[in-house]
C-alpha positions in Angstrom: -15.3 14.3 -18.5 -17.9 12.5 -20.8 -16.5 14.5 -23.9 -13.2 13.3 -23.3 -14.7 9.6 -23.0 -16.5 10.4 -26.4 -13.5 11.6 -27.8 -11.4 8.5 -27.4 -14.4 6.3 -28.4 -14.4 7.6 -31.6 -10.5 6.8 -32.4 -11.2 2.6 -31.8 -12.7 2.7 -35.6 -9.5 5.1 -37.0 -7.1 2.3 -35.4 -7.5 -0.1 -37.9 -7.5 2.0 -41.0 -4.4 1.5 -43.2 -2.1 4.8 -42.4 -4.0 4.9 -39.4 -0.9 4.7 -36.7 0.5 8.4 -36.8 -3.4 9.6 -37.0 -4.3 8.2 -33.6 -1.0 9.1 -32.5 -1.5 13.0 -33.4 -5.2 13.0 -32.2 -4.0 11.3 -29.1 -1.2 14.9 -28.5 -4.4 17.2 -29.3 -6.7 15.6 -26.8 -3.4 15.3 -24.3 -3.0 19.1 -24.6 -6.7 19.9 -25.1 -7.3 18.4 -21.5 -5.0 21.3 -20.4 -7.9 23.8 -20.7 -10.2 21.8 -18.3 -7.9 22.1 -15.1 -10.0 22.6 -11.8 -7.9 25.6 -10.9 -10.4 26.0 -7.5 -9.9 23.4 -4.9 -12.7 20.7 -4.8 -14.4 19.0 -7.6 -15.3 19.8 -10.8 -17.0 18.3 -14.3 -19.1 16.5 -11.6 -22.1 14.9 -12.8 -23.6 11.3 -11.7 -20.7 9.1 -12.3 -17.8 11.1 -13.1 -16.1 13.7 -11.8 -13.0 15.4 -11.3 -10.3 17.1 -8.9 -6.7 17.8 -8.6 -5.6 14.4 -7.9 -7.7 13.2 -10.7 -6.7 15.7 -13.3 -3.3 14.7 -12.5 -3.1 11.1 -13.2 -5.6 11.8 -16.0 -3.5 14.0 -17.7 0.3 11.3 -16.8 -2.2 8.7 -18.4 -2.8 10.2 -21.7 0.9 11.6 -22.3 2.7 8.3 -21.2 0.1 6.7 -23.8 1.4 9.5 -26.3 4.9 8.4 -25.9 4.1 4.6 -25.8 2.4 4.9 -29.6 5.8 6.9 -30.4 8.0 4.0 -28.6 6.4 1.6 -30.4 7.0 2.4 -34.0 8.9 -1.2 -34.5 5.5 -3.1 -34.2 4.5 -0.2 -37.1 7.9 -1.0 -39.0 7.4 -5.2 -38.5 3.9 -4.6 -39.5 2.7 -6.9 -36.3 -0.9 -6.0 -35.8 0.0 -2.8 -34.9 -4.2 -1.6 -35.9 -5.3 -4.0 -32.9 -2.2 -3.1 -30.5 -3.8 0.5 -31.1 -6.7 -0.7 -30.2 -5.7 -2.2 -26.8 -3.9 1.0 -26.1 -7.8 3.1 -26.3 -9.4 0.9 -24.6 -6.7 1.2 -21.7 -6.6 4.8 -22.1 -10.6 4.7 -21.7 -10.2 2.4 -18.9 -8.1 4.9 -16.8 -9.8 8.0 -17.5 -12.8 5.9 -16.0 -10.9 4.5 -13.1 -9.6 8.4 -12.4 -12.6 10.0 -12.9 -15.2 7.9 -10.9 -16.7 9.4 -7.9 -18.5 6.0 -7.0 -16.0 3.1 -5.4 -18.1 0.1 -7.1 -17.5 2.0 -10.3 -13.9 2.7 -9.2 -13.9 -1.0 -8.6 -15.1 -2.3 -12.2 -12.9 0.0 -13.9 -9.6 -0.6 -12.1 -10.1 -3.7 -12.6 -11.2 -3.6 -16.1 -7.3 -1.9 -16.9 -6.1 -5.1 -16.2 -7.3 -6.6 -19.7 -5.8 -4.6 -22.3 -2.4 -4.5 -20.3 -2.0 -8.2 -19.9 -3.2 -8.6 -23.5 -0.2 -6.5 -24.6 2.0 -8.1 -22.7 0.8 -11.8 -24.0 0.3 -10.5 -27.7 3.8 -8.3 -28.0 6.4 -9.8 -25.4 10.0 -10.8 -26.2 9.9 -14.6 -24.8 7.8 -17.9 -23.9 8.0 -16.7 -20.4 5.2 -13.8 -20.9 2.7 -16.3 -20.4 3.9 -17.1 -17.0 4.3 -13.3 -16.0 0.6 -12.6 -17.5 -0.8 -15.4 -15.2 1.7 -13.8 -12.0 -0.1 -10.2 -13.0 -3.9 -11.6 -12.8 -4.1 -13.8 -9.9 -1.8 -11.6 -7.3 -4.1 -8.4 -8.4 -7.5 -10.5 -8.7 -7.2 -12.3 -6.1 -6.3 -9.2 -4.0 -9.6 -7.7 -5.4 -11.4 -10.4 -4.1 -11.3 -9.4 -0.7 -12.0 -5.6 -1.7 -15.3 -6.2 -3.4 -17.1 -7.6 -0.1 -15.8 -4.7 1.3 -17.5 -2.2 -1.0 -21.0 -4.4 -1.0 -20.6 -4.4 3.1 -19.8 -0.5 2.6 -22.9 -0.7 0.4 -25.3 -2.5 2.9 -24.7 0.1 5.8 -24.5 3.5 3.7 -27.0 2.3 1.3 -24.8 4.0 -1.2 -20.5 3.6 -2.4 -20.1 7.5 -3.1 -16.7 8.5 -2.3 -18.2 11.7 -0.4 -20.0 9.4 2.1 -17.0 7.7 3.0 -16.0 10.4 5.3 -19.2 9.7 7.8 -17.5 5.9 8.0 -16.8 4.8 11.6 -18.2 1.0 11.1 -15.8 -0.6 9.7 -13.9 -3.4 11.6 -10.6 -4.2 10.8 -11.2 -7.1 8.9 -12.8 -5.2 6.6 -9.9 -2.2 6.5 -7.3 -4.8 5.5 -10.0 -6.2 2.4 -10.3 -2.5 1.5 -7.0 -1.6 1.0 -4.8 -4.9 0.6 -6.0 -4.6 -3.4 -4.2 -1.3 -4.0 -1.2 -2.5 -1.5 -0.9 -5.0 -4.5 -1.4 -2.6 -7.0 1.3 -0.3 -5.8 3.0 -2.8 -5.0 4.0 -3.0 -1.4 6.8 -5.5 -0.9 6.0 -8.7 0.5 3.8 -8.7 -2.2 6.0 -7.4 -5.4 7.0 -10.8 -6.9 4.3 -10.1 -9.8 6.2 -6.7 -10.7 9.6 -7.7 -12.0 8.1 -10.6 -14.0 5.7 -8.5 -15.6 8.2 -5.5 -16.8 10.6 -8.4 -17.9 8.4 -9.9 -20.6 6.3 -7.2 -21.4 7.1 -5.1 -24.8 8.7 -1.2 -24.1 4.5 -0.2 -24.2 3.6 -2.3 -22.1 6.7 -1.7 -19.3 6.1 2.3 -19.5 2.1 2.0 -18.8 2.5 -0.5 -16.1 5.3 1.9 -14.6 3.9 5.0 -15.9 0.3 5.0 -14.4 -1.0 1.5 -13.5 1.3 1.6 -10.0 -0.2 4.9 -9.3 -3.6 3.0 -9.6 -2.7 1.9 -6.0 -1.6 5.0 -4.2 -5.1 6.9 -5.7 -7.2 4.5 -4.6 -5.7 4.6 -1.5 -6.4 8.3 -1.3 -9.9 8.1 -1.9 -10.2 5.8 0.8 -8.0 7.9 3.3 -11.2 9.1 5.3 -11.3 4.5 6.3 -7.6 4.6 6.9 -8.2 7.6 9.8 -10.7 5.7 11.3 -7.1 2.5 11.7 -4.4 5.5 12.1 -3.2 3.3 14.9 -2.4 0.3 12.2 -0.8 2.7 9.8 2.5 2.0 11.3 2.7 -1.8 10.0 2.2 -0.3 6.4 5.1 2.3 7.1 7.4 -0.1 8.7 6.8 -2.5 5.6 7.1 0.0 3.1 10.7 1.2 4.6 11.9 -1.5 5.1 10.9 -3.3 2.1 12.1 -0.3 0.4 15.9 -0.6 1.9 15.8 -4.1 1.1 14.6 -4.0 -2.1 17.3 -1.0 -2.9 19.9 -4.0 -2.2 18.2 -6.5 -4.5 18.8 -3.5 -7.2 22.3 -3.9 -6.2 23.1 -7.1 -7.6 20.4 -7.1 -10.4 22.3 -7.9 -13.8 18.7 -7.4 -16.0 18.2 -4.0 -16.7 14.4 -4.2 -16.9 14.5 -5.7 -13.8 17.0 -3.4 -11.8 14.3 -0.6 -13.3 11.6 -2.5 -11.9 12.9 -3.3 -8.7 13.8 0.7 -8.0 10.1 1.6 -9.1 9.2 -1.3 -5.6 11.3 0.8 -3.6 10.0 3.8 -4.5 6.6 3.3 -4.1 7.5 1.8 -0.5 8.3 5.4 0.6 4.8 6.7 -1.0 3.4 3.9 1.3 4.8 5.1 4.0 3.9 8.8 3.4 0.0 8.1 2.4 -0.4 6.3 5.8 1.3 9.1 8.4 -2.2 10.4 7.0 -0.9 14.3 7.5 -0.6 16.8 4.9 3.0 16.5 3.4 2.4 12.7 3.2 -0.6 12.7 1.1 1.1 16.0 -1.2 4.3 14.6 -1.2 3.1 10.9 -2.1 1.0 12.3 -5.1 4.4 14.3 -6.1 6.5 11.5 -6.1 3.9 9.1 -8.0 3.6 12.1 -11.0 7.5 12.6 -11.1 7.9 8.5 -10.7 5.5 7.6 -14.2 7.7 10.2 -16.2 11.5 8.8 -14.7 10.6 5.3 -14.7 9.0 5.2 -18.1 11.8 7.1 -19.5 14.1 4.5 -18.4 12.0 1.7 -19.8 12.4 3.5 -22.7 16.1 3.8 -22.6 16.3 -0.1 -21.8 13.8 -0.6 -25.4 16.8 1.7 -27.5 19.9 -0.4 -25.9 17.7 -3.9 -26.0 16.5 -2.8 -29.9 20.5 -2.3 -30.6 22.0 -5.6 -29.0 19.3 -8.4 -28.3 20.1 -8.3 -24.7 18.9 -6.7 -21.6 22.1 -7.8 -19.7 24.4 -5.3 -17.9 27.3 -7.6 -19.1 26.2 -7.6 -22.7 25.0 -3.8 -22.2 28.0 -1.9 -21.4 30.1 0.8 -22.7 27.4 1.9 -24.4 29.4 5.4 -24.5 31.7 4.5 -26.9 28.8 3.2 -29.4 25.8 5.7 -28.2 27.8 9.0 -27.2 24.7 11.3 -27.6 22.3 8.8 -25.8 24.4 8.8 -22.3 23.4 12.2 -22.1 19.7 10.8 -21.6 20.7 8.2 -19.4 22.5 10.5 -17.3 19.7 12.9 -16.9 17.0 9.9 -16.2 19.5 8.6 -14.0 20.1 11.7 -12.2 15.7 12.6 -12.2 15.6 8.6 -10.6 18.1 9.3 -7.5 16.1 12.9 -6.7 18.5 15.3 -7.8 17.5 18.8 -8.7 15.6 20.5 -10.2 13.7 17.3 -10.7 9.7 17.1 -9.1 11.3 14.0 -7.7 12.8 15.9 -5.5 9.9 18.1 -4.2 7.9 14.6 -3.8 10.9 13.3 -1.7 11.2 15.8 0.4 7.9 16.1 1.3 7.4 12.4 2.1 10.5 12.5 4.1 8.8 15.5 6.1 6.0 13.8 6.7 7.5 10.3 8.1 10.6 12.3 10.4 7.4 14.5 12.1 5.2 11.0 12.2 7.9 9.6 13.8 12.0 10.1 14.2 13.0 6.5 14.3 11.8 6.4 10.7 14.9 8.7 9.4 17.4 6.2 9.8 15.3 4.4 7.4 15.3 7.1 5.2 18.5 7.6 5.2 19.2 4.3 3.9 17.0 4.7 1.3 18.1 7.4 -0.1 21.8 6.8 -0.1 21.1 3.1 -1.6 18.4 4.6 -3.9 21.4 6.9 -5.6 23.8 3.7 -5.0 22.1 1.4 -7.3 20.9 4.5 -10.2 25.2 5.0 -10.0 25.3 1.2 -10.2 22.7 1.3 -13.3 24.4 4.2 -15.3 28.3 3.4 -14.7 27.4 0.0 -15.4 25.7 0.5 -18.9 27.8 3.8 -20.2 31.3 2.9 -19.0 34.2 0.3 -19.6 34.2 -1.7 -22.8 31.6 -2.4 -24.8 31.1 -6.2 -25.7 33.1 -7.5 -28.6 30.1 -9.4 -30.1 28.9 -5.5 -31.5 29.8 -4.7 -35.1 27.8 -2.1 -35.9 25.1 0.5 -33.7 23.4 3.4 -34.7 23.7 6.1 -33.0 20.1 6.9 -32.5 16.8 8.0 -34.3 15.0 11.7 -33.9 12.1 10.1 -32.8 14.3 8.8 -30.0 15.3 11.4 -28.7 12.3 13.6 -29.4 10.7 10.7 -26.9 13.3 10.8 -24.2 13.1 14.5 -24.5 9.3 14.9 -23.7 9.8 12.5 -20.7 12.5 14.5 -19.4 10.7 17.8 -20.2 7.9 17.8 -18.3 9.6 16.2 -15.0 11.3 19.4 -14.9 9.0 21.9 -15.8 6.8 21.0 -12.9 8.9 21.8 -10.2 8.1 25.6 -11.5 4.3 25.2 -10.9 4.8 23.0 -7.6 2.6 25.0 -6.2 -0.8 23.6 -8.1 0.7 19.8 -7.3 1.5 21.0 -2.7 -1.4 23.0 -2.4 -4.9 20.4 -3.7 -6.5 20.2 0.0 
């Protein structure tokens, strides 16, 4: 893992050179595809030294971290084209890169701790530096004090983890059966945040609203997964509460539900995106804490298929916003008539966001729903909900944007770049593909 960490240490200095963008950005594919090679294809740990290490849930979100930064360089290319400091956006986007392979590769939760943290920098500096409106200040502010303040609470729990064990490793967490539940809840209310669990979403839309394309795809892409891993390295804890785990599943399904209706009369289309990537991680919620073997496959699944959709999306929203100066549905639609070869992309998205097949959306739904029917059958009318208002509001989303007529106010639209649709293409691509090796994604444990 350290050679990967060298690796992208040595591209901070080539981001400020003068032709420097497209370098980093083919370096950045050639260490995506060189990470290939390193898969732990045996089921425990490997590239295990004293601080990092590496299994299949790690590989995993390593790997979604370095493509969605791939295709958030390639999204990007305006801030190239305006010439708006795009050497020290470049910059922020390494040092977040570094930041997660850290956060995904530490077998230590104090060093899990700094570095999750830590990803919170560069992201809300892209957000401040390259958002659309005033407003972005506000939404930066909404980001740090819901998630740092929810952090608060975790630390004392990994220095009280700290005082008994004499040690944080992730390894020794499975001999825990000291905790209180006082300090269960500061443990995991941080990635409950993170993921984020409604009741405690408000910091979500806000942030996706103001934030520039980049910045929308990495917080979809990989920083709401930051959440569901850490709860998964702290599942040997949440066996110890199994008999609280029905609170979090009874908030996440119903928060999901409700959310799902918010989506309905959402006329922002980074927020309607946002709001369906709340609902979705609701039913991840609810599948990490049944605590049995679908749950845990299924939610790691959904959270791989769920940073490809949702950032292809965002990146759909970036074309149609780049075109008319508006993220409004109103202002958006009939986008069929003016963009006939980009509905193609939003219906394909669309279809890969409401689970149809052969999408690994699909494989992570039906595994989560699997695991909360055999937890408990009350939950299915739950699910049902969710799923038919899940494909309600993605029908709402597409029919909305691609059909009727288009606003008057348009004069002229192109029809769409190569490097467009080269990006949509490699979101799309690998959402698919997967569901051929599902195997390596249901079978970690």
């Amino acid at each position: 893992m350290l050679s990967f960490v060298f690796s992208f240490v040595f591209l901070i200095p080539l981001c400020f050179l003068s032709q420097g963008w497209w370098l980093v950005h083919s370096l950045f594919f050639v260490l995506s595809f060189s990470f290939f090679f390193v898969f732990p294809y045996f089921m425990g740990w490997g590239s295990l030294g004293n601080v990092f290490g590496c299994d299949n849930i790690s590989y995993g979100l390593i790997l979604l971290s370095l493509w969605i930064c791939v295709l958030m360089i390639m999204a990007s290319e305006s801030i190239l084209r305006s010439v708006y400091y795009p050497g020290l956006f470049m910059f922020f986007v390494v040092v977040l890169v570094l930041m997660l392979i850290c956060t995904f590769s530490s077998i230590n939760l104090f060093s899990f701790y700094l570095f999750f943290e830590s990803s919170l920098i560069p992201t809300v500096f892209i957000i401040l530096g390259w958002g659309y409106q005033p407003e972005r200040l506000q939404a930066g502010i909404y980001l740090l004090f819901y998630t740092l303040l929810a952090s608060l609470p975790m630390l004392v729990g990994v220095f009280y983890v700290y005082d008994v064990l004499c040690s944080t490793s992730f390894f020794l967490l499975f001999g825990v059966g000291f905790l209180n539940g006082f300090l269960y809840f500061c443990l995991i209310f941080a990635f409950l945040v993170s993921m984020p669990m409604f009741l405690v979403h408000l910091w979500l839309p806000s942030a996706h609203v103001e934030a520039p394309v980049s910045g929308s795809m990495i917080l979809a892409g990989v920083l709401l997964k930051l959440g569901g891993y850490g709860l998964l390295r702290v599942s040997p804890v949440l066996l110890n509460f199994f008999s609280l785990g029905f609170i979090w599943v009874s908030v996440g399904l119903v928060g999901g539900f409700l959310v799902s209706l918010i989506c309905m009369r959402q006329t922002d289309l980074k927020s309607l995106i946002a709001y369906s990537s709340v609902a979705h991680m609701g039913i991840v919620i609810g599948g990490i804490m049944t605590m049995n073997y679908w749950g845990v496959c299924g939610s790691f699944t959904l959270m791989i298929a769920h940073g490809l959709c949702s950032s292809g999306l965002f990146c759909l929203a970036n074309i149609s916003y780049e075109r008319l100066s508006s993220r409004s549905l109103l202002i958006g639609r009939g986008m069929l008539s003016l963009m006939p070869s980009m509905s193609f992309w939003w219906f394909v998205l669309s279809a890969c966001n409401m689970a149809a097949p052969p999408s690994l959306n699909l494989l992570g739904e039906f595994s989560l729903f699997n695991s909360l029917v055999s937890w408990s059958w009350v939950s299915m009318f739950f699910i049902m909900l969710l799923s038919f208002f899940s494909a309600a509001y993605t029908l709402y989303l597409f029919s909305y944007s691609q059909h009727g007529l288009y606003y008057s106010g348009v004069y002229s639209c192109s029809l769409g770049y190569s490097r467009e649709f080269l990006l949509l293409f490699l979101h799309w691509f690998p959402l698919n593909l997967f569901i051929v090796s599902g195997d390596f994604i249901m079978i970690w444990l």
